[in-house]
C-alpha positions in Angstrom: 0.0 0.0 0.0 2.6 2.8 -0.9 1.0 4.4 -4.4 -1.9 6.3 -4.3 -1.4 10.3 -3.4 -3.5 13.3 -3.3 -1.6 16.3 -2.6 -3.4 19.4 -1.2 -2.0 22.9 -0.1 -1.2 21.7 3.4 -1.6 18.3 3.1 -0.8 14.9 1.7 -3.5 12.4 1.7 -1.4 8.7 0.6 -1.7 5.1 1.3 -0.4 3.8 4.5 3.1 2.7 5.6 3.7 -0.3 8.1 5.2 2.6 10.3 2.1 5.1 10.3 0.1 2.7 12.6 1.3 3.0 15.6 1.6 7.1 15.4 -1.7 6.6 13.9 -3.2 5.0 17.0 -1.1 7.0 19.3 -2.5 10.1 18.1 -6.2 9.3 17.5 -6.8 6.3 19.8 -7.3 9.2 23.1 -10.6 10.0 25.0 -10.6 13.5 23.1 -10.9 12.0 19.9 -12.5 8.6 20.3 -15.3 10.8 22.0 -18.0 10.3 19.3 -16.6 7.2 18.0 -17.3 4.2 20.1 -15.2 5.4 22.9 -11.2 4.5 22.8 -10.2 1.1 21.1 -8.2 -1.9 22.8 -5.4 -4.0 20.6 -8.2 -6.4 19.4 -10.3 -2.7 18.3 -7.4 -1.1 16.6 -6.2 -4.5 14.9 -9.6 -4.6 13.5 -9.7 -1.1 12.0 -6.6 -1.6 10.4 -8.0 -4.5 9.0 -10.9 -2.4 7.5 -8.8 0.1 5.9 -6.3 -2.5 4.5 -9.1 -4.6 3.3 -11.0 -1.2 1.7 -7.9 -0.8 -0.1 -7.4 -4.3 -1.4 -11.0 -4.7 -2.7 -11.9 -0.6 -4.1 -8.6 0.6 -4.5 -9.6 3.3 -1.8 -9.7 3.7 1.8 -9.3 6.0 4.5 -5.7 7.1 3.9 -3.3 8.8 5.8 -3.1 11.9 6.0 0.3 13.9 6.4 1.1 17.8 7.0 3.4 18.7 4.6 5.5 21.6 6.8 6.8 19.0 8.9 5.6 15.3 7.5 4.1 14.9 10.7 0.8 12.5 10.8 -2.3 13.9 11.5 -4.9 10.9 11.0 -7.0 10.1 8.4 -9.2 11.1 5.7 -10.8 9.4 3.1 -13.1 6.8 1.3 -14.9 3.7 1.7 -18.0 1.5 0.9 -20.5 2.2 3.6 -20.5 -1.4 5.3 -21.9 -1.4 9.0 -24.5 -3.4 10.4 -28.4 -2.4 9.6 -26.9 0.5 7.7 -29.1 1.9 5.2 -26.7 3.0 2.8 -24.9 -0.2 2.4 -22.1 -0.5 -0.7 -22.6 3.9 -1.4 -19.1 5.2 -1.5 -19.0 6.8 2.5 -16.5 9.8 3.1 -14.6 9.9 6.6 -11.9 11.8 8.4 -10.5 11.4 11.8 -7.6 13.8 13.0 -5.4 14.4 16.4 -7.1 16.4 19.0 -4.1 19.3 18.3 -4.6 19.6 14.6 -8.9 20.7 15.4 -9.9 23.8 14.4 -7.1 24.5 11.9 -9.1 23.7 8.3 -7.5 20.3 8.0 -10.1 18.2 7.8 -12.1 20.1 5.4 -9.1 20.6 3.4 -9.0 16.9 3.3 -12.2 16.2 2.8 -12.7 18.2 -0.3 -9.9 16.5 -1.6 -11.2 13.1 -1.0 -14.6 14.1 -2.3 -13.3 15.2 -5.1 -11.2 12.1 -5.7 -14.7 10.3 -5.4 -16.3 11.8 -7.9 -13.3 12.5 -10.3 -11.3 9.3 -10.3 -13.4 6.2 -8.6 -16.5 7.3 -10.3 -18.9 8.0 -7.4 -22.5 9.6 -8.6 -23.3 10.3 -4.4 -21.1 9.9 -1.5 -22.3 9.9 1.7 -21.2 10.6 5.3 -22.1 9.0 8.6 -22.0 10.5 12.5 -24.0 10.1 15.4 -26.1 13.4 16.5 -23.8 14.8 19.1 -20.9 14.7 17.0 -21.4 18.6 16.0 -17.8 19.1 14.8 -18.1 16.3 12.3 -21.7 16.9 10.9 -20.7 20.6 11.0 -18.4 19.6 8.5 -20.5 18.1 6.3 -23.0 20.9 5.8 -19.7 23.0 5.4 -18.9 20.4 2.9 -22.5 21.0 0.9 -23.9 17.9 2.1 -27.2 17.1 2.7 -28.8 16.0 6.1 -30.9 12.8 5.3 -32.7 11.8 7.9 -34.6 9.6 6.4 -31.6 7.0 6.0 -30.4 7.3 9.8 -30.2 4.1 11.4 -29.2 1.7 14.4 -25.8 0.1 14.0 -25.8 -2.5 16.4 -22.5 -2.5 17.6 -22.7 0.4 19.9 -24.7 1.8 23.0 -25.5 4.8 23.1 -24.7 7.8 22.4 -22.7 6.1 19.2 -26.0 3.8 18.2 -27.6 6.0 16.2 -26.0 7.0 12.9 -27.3 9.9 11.3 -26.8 10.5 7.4 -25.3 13.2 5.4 -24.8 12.7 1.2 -23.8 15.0 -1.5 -24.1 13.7 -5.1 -21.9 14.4 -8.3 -23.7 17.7 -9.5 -24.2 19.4 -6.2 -20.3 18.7 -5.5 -19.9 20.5 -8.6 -22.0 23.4 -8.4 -21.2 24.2 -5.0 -19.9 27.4 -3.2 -16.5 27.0 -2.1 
């Protein structure tokens, strides 16, 4: 997993390296960030994500990738796609958009800026017509995001994943499809 790239202004979004996971975990696997996402993971939780992402990458030739700041090539999570595949998920197989980034790099534009550039990768070279985005209500930073994104809140695909108690149970849906990417502001 060492040839796919998407350079941005401040960033580099590229497959993964044996030595990003650790960093990876130490920098994302904390209370801060694990908040809205199941709560922090133990080995048998982060051996499993990485199996996700390795195995999104085998099968679409996509996943959520790492993402480096150029200034100082230091990791700052990851951004990305996937195919939407939890449990009693609505949106099953639609190409999902995701980000998660170290508690220190919040607030600084980096995960929009990565986001755009994934979405645009989406639509551009894996040949998405919608993309969508998942979150759980309380999660305001992240669906924030998606509106700033142009997404569209569709409540009407929410859903129960299983896997979780609450307050991570509930998974609420955002999508934005080829033409509004394209003809949006920003």
């Amino acid at each position: 997993m060492a040839d796919f790239r998407l350079d941005t202004r401040r960033l580099i979004l590229r497959d993964w390296r044996e030595e990003d996971w650790p960093e990876f975990f130490r920098i994302t696997n904390t209370p801060a960030v694990m908040r809205w996402l199941g709560g922090v993971l133990d080995d048998d939780g982060m051996a499993r994500q990485r199996g996700r992402v390795e195995a999104s990458h085998a099968v679409n030739g996509f996943c959520f990738w790492a993402v480096e700041r150029k200034e100082d090539g230091k990791l700052l999570g990851f951004c990305g796609l996937k195919r939407a595949d939890a449990p009693g998920s609505t949106v099953t197989g639609a190409v999902e958009v995701g980000w998660r980034f170290r508690e220190d790099a919040w607030g600084q534009g980096y995960a929009k800026e990565a986001a755009i550039a994934a979405l645009n990768a989406a639509f551009e070279r894996f040949g998405a017509d919608e993309v969508v985005a998942l979150t759980v209500d309380g999660n305001t930073g992240s669906w924030g995001l998606m509106e700033r994104l142009g997404m569209r809140r569709r409540a009407e695909l929410d859903y129960d994943d299983p896997r979780y108690e609450a307050p991570w149970r509930r998974s609420i849906v955002y999508s934005i499809d080829r033409a509004a990417w394209q003809n949006r502001d920003g």
